[in-house]
C-alpha positions in Angstrom: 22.9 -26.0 11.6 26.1 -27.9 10.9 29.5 -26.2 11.0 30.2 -27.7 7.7 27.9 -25.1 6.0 30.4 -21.5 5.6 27.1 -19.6 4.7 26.1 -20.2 8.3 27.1 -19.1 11.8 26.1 -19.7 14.9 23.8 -22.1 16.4 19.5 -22.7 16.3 19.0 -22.6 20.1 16.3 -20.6 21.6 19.1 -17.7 23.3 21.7 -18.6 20.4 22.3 -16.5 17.5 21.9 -17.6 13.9 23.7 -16.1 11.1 23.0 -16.1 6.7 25.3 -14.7 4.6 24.1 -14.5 0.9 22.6 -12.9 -1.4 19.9 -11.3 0.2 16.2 -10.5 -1.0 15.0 -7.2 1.0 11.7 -5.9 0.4 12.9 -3.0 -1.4 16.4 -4.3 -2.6 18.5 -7.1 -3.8 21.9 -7.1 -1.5 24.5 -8.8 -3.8 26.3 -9.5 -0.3 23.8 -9.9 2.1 24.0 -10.7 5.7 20.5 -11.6 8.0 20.5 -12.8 11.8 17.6 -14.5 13.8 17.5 -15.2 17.5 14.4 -16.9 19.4 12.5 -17.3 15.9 12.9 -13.5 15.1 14.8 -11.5 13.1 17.2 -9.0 14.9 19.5 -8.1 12.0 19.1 -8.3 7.9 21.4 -5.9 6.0 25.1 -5.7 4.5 27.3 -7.4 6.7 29.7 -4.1 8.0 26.3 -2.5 9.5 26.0 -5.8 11.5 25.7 -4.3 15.2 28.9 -5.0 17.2 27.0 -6.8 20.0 25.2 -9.1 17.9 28.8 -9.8 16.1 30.4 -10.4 19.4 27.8 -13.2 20.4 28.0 -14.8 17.3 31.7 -14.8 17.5 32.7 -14.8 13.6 30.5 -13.8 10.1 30.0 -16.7 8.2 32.0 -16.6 4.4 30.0 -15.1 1.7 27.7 -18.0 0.0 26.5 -17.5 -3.7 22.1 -18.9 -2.2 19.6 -16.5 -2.6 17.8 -16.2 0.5 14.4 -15.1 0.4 11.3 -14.6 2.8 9.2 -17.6 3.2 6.3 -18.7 0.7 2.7 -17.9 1.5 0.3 -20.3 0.2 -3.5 -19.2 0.1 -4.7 -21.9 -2.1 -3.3 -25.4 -1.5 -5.8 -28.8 -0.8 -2.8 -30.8 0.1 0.2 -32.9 -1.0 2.1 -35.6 0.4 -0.9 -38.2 -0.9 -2.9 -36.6 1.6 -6.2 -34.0 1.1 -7.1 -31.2 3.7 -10.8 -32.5 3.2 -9.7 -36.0 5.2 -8.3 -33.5 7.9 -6.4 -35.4 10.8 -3.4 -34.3 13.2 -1.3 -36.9 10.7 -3.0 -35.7 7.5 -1.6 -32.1 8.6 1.5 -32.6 9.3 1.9 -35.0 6.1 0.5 -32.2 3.9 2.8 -29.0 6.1 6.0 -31.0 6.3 6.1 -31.9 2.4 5.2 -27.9 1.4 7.2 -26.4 4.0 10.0 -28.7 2.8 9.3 -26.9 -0.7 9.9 -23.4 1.0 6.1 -22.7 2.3 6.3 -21.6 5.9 2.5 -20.7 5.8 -0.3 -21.5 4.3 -4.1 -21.8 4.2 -5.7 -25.3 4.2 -8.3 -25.2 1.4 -11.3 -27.0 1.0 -13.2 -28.6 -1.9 -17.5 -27.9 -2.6 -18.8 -31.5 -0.6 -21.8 -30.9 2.1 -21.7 -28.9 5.4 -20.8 -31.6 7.7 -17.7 -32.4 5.9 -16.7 -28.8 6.1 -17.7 -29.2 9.7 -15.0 -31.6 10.0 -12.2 -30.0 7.8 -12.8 -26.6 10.3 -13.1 -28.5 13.6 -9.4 -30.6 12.9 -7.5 -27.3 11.5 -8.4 -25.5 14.6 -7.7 -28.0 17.3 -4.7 -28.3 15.1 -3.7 -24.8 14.9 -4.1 -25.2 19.1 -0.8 -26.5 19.5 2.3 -25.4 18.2 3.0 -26.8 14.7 5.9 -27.6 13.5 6.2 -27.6 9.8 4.1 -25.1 7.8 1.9 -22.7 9.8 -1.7 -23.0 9.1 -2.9 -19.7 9.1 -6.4 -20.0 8.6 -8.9 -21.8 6.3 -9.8 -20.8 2.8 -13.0 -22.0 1.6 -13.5 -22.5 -1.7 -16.9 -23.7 -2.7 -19.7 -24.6 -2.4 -20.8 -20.9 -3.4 -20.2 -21.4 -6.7 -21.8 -21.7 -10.3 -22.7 -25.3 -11.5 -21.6 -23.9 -15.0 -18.1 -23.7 -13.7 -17.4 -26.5 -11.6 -13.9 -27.1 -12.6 -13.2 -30.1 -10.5 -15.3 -29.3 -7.6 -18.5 -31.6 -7.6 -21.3 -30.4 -9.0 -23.6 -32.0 -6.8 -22.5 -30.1 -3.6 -23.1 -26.9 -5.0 -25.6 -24.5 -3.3 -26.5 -20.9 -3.0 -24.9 -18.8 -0.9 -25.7 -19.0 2.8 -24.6 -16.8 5.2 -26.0 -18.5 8.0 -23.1 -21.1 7.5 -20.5 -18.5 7.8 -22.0 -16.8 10.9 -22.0 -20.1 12.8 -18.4 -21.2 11.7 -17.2 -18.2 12.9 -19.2 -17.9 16.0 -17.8 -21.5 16.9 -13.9 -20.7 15.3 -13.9 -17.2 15.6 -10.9 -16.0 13.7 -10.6 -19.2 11.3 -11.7 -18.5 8.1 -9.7 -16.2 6.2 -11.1 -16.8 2.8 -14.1 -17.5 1.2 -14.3 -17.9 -2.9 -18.1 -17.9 -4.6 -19.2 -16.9 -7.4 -20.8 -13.3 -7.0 -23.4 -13.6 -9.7 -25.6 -16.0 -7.8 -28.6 -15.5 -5.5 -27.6 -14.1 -2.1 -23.6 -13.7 -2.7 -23.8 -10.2 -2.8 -25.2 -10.2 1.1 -22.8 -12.9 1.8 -20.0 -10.5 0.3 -20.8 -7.6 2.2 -20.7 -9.8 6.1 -17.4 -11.2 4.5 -16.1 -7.7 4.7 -17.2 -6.9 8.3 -15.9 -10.2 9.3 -12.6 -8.9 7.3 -12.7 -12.0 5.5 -11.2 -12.2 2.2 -14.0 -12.7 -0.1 -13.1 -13.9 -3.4 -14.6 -14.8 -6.6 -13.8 -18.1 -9.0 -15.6 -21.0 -10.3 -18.2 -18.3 -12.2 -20.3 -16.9 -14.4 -20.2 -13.5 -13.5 -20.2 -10.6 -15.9 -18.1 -8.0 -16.0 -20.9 -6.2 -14.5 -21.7 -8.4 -12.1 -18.1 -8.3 -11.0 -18.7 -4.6 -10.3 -21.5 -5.2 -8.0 -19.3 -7.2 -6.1 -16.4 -5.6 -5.8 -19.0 -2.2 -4.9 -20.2 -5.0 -2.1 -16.5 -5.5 -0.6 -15.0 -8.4 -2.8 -11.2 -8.1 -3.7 -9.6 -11.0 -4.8 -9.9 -13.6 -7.8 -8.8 -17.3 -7.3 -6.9 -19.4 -10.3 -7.2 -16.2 -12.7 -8.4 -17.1 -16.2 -9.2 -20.6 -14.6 -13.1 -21.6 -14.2 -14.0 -17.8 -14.9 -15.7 -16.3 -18.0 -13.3 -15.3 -20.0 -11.5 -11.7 -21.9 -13.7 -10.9 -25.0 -13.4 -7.5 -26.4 -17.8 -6.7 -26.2 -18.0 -8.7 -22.7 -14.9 -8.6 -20.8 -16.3 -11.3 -18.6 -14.9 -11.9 -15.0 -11.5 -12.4 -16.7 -11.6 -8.7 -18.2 -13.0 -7.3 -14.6 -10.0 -9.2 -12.6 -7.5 -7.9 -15.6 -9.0 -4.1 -15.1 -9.9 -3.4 -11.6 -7.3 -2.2 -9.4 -9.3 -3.0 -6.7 -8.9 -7.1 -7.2 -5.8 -8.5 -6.2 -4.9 -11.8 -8.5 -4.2 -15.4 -8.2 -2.2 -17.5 -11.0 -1.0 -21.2 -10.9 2.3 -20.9 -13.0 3.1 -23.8 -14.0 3.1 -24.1 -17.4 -0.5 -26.0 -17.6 -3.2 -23.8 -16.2 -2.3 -20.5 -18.1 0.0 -19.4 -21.0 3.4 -17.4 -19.9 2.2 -14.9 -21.9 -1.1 -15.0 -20.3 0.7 -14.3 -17.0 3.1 -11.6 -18.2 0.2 -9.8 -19.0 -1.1 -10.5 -15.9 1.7 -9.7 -13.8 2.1 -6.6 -16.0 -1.3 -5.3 -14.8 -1.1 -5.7 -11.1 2.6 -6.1 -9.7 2.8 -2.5 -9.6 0.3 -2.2 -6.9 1.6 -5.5 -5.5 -1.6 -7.4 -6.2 -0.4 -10.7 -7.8 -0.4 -14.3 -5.7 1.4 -17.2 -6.5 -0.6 -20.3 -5.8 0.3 -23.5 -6.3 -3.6 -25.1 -6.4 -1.8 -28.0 -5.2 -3.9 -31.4 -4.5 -3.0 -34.5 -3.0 -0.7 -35.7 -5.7 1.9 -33.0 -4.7 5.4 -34.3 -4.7 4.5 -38.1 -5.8 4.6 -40.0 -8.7 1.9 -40.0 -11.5 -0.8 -42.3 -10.7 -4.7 -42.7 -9.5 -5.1 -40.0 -6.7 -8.3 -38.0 -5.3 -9.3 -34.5 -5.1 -12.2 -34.1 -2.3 -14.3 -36.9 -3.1 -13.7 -37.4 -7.3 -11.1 -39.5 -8.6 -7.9 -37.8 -10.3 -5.3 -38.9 -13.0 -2.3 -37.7 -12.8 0.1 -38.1 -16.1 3.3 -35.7 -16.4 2.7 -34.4 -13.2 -0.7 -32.6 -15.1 -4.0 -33.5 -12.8 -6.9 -34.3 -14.5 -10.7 -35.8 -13.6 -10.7 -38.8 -14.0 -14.2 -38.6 -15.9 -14.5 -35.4 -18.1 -10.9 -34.4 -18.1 -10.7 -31.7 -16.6 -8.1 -29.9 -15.0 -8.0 -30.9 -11.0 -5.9 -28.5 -8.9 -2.4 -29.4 -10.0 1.1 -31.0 -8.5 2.7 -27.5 -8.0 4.9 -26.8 -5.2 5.6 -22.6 -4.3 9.7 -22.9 -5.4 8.6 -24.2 -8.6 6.0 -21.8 -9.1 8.5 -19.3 -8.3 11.3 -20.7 -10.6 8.6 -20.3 -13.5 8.0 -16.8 -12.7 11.7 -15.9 -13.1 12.5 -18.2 -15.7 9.8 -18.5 -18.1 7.6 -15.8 -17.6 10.7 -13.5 -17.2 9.4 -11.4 -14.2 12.3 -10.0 -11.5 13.3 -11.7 -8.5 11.7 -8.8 -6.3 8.2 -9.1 -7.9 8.0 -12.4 -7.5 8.8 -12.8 -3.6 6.3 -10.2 -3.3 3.8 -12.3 -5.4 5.0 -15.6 -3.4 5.6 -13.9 0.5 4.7 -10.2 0.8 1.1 -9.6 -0.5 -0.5 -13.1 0.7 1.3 -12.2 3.7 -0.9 -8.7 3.3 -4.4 -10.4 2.1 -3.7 -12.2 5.6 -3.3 -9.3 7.8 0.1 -10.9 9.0 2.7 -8.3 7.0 3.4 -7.1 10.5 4.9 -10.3 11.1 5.8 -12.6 8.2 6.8 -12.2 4.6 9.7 -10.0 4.3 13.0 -10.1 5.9 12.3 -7.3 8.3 14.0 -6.4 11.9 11.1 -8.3 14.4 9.6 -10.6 12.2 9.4 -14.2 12.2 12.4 -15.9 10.7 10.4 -17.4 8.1 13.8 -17.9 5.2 14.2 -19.9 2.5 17.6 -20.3 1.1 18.0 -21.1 -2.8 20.5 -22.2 -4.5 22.0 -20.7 -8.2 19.1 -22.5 -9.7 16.8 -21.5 -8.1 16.5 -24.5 -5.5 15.5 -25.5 -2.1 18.6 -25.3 -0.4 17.9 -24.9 3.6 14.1 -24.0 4.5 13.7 -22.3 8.1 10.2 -22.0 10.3 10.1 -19.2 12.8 14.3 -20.3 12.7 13.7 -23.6 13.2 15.5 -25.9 10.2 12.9 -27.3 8.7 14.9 -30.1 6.3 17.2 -30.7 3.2 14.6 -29.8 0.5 14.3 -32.8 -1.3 11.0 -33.8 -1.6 8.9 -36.5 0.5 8.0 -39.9 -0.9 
């Protein structure tokens, strides 16, 4: 970190301490004057600046001046396909650092590279790359896992998956993927009305794999089965679901009702009504159980223009994704800061609830809240700094700088 920055202190060396004086985002709190020090990728101080232990003040030599950022833990993307003109389903050591420099330059320091419905030996190769990736140290956006979404799903809810992938539920697929990548999948979204899901639920659950329902035609009863059978979590809510109807509450109204489903939502303006979300957000922030996804596809921070999503051909216009044939929506050209500017700005929800939609509970779905997405004493030094508007200022990996913010072209 430059000296020319008087929010910062300090120096990004492995033994060297690194100060950030701001206002600070706490899990439980918003510091006005905040003050939160990393050393070796980990975070040894985050509080008000006079409790700033006297050793740690000593090696750092002086407190950097009070900056008017916001700094905040890093994102956690579950549901992303790419970005950067690249698609997780063409998985390559260059198609993964493409797709995890552009988002973590966007303020994601981890995420889950999600698939698209296509047949087993492309998932084959989309599993096989992320893990020999995930091998070495990466140095943009961590890869946590995979997410798989598809090709459990209805064919009267394709969205823009391809229909002609889809198949029933097999859990012989998911035992030998994780008998070969033990460890690698972290979610899997069908759609639980469908022959065999409810088996393919309950090994999902021993396996402590998130198992999620979208692209459906569940019932709200059929929902219940699910959830009964260990399913807690609901991709793009409202999106490629049945929806809220006051005799048939439909997956929308079991997702809406159960406090046992923790929630997805794309906010950007296109895939659900601010209202929509405030009601929403109203329903399951309390127990922490809203995640901001961005759905993102290739066409993430380019131009408009002719793009793909898994093997079907994509229009983008406005920055809104669209099939090329049939119109419909196809993932979208989100990025996590903007999705968390909307939150705030449009939908009207508090700074605090939204980190913990964008940071804290992925971070808990994951089973990596012991380590990642709050400032916390011993976790990674996963920060994003913002500016007044809500901005990517300064983006930090395990403390390492990550970039400027603007986006990749």
């Amino acid at each position: 970190m430059t000296e020319t920055n008087p929010k910062v202190s300090g120096g990004e060396g492995e033994k060297k301490i690194t100060l950030l004086r701001g206002r600070l985002l706490l899990a439980d709190e918003l510091l006005e004057d905040g003050l939160i020090a990393w050393r070796a990728g980990k975070i040894v101080y985050a509080g008000i600046p006079e409790g700033l232990p006297e050793q740690i003040r000593r090696e750092a030599g002086s407190l950097p001046v009070k900056g008017a950022g916001l700094i905040v833990p890093g994102f956690i993307d579950i549901h992303v396909h790419g970005g950067n003109g690249e698609d997780f389903m063409d998985a390559s050591p260059d198609v993964l650092d493409k797709i995890t420099s552009f988002h973590s330059s966007q303020g994601t320091t981890a995420m889950l590279a999600t698939s698209m419905t296509a047949p087993k030996e492309r998932l084959d190769h989309v599993l096989a790359e992320v893990d020999r990736y995930r091998s070495e140290e990466m140095p943009y956006a961590q890869l946590e896992g995979v997410h798989l979404e598809g090709p459990f799903f209805s064919p009267k809810w394709p969205g823009a998956q391809n229909p002609d992938h889809i198949v029933l539920p097999d859990v012989s697929w998911l035992q030998g993927w994780e008998k070969q990548y033990p460890g690698l999948i972290r979610q899997v979204t069908l759609a639980p009305e469908r022959e065999g899901a409810l088996g393919v639920i309950s090994w999902l659950r021993e396996q402590r794999i998130t198992a999620a329902l979208g692209h459906t035609d569940a019932t709200y009863d059929d929902v219940q089965h699910a959830v009964e059978a260990g399913l807690h979590h609901a991709v793009h809510t409202f999106n490629a679901m049945t929806p809220l109807h006051h005799r048939e509450p439909g997956t929308a109204g079991a997702v809406l009702s159960d406090p046992r489903i923790s929630a997805e939502v794309i906010a950007d303006g296109i895939h659900v009504h601010p209202a929509a979300i405030s009601i929403l957000a109203q329903l399951k922030q309390a127990n922490d159980q809203l995640v901001l996804i961005t759905d993102a596809m290739s066409a993430a921070g380019l131009d408009d223009g002719e793009y793909k999503i898994g093997d079907l051909p994509v229009i983008v216009k406005n920055g809104e994704a669209r099939l090329k044939e049939g119109g419909a929506l196809a993932g979208s050209t989100l990025t996590m800061v903007r999705g968390f500017r909307y939150l705030v700005q449009e939908v009207g929800m508090s700074l605090g609830a939204v980190s913990r939609a964008a940071s804290l509970t992925p971070a808990r779905l994951l089973g990596i809240d012991y380590r990642t997405g709050s400032l916390t004493k011993g976790k990674q030094a996963d920060i994003v700094l913002l500016n007044e508007d809500l901005e990517i200022d300064t983006v930090w990996v395990k403390g390492r700088r990550i970039g400027s913010g603007e986006e990749i072209h």
